[in-house]
C-alpha positions in Angstrom: 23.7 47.8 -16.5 22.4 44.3 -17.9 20.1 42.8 -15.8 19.6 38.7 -16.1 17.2 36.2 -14.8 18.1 33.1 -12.8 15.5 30.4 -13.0 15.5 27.9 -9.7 15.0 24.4 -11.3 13.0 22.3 -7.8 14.7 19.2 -7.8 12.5 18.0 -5.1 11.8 14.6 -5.4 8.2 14.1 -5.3 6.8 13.0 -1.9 3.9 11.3 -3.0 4.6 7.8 -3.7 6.9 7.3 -0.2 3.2 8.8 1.9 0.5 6.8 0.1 3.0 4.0 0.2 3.3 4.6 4.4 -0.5 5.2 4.4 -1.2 1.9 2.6 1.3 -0.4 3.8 -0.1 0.7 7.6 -3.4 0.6 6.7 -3.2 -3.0 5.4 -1.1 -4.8 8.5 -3.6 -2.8 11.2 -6.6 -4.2 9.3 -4.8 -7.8 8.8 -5.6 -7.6 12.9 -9.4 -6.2 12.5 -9.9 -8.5 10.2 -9.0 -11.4 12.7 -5.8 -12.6 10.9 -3.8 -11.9 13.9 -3.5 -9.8 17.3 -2.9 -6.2 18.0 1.0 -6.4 18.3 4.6 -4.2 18.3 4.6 -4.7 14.6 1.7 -3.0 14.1 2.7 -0.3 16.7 6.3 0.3 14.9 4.4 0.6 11.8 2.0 3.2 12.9 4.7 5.7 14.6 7.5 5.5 12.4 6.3 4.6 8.7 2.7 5.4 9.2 3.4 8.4 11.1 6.7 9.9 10.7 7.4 8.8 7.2 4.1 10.3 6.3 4.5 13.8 8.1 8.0 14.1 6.2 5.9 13.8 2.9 3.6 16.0 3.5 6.6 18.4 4.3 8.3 18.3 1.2 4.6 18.5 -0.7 4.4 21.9 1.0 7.8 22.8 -0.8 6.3 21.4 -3.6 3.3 24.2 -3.2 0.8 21.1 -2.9 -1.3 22.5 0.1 -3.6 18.7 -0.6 -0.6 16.6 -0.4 0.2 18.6 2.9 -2.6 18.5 4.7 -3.2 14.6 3.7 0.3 13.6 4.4 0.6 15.1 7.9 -2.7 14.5 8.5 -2.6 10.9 8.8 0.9 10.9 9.3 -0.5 12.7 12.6 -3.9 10.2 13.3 -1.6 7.1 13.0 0.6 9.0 15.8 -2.6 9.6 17.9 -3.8 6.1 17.6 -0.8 4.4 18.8 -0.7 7.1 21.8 -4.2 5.9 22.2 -3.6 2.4 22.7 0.2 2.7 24.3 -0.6 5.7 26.8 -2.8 3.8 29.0 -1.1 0.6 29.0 1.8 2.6 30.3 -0.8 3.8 33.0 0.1 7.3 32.2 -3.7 8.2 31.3 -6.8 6.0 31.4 -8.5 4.4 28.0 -10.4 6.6 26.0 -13.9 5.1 26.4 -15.9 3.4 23.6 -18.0 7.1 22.8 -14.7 9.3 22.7 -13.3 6.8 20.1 -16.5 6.5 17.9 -16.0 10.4 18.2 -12.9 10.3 17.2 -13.7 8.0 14.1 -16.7 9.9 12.5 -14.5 13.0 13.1 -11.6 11.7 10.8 -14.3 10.4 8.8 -15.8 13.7 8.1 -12.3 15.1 7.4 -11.8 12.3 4.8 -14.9 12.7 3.2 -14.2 16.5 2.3 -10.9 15.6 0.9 -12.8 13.2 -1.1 -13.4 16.4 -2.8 -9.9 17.3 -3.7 -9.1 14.1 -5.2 -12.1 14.7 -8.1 -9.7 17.2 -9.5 -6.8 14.6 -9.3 -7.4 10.8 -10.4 -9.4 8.2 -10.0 -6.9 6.0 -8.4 -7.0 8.5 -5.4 -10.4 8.9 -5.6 -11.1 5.2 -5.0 -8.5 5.5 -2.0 -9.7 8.5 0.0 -13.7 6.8 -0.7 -12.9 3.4 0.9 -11.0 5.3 3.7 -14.2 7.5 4.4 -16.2 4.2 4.4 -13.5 2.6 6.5 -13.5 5.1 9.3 -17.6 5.1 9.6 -17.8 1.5 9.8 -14.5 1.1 12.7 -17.1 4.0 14.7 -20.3 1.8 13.8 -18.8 -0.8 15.2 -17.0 0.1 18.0 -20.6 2.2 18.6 -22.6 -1.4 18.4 -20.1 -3.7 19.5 -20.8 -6.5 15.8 -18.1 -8.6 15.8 -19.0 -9.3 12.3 -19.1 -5.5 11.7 -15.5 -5.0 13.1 -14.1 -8.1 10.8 -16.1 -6.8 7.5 -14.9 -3.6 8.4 -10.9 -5.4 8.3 -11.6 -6.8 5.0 -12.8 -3.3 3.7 -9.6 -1.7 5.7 -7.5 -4.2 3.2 -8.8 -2.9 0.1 -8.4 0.5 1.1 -4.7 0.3 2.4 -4.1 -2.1 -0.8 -5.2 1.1 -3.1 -2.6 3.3 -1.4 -0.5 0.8 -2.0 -1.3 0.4 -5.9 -1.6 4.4 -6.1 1.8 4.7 -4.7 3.4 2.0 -6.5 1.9 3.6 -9.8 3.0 7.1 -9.2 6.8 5.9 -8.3 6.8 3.4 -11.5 5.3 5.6 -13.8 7.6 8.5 -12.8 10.4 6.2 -12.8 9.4 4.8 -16.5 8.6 7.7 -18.1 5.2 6.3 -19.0 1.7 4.5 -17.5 2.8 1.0 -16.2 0.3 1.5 -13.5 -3.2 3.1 -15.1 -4.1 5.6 -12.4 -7.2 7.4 -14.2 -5.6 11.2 -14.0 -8.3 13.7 -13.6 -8.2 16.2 -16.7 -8.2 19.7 -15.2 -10.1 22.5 -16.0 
């Protein structure tokens, strides 16, 4: 008896573009209000549960049936901090808990920072474009627990302005991945890393 082989093509699209698009979009609007521009507002909110969060947590599901542990552990990752950060600020103005105080939040900021910074370390086998994104997110969190640790309104503004450049590199390493996909070629330059 013959035997044959049946190769499973994985039509999966790819998940990437749809969670750095959710990460940066997010990003940008919440640091719009560090920054000053305007106030912390349902906008904002909506944005961090269902794009920021959700949106990113589906991503990071279809990386890991894509067999990309890094996009799955990025993707629900801050799929999952933007979910904790509106429970932070919702939960207690719905009196069901009280406010975390100003040391459990600079806790919880140089903990997420640490976690960034170590997959800073993944993207150096990926591309540049990442690389530039996951640094000025590492930065960002240390400077939102500096200054919610010393209370500089100028640090908490600066540290906006920095949040904007950060979420707008998601945003051009998202837009890249889906138009260079999508053309067959680099419209967006995104530095790819060149793996051993």
């Amino acid at each position: 008896m013959e035997q044959s082989t049946v190769i499973i093509k994985d039509n999966t699209a790819n998940p990437a573009p749809l969670g750095l698009l959710a990460f940066g979009l997010t990003t940008v609007l919440l640091n719009l209000h560090n920054a000053g521009i305007f106030e912390m507002n349902s906008m904002i909110l909506a944005m961090g549960i269902f794009y920021g969060g959700i949106a990113q947590i589906i991503a990071g599901i279809i990386e890991a049936k894509k067999g990309n542990t890094f996009g799955l552990v990025a993707f629900v990752s801050y799929g999952s901090f933007w979910l904790t950060l509106v429970a932070l600020i919702v939960m207690p103005k719905m009196g069901w808990i009280p406010p975390a105080s100003e040391s459990a939040m600079v806790a919880y900021l140089i903990m997420w920072g640490i976690f960034t910074a170590l997959l800073f370390l993944g993207t150096l086998r990926i591309s540049r474009s990442l690389q530039f994104v996951f640094a000025t997110l590492t930065i960002l969190f240390f400077l939102l627990a500096l200054g919610d640790y010393s209370g500089n309104t100028f640090l908490k503004t600066f540290t906006g302005y920095e949040g904007i450049i950060c979420g707008g590199s998601a945003i051009y390493t998202g837009a890249g991945a889906l138009l260079n996909e999508m053309y067959g070629k680099e419209v967006f330059p995104l530095g790819l890393a060149i793996k051993s």
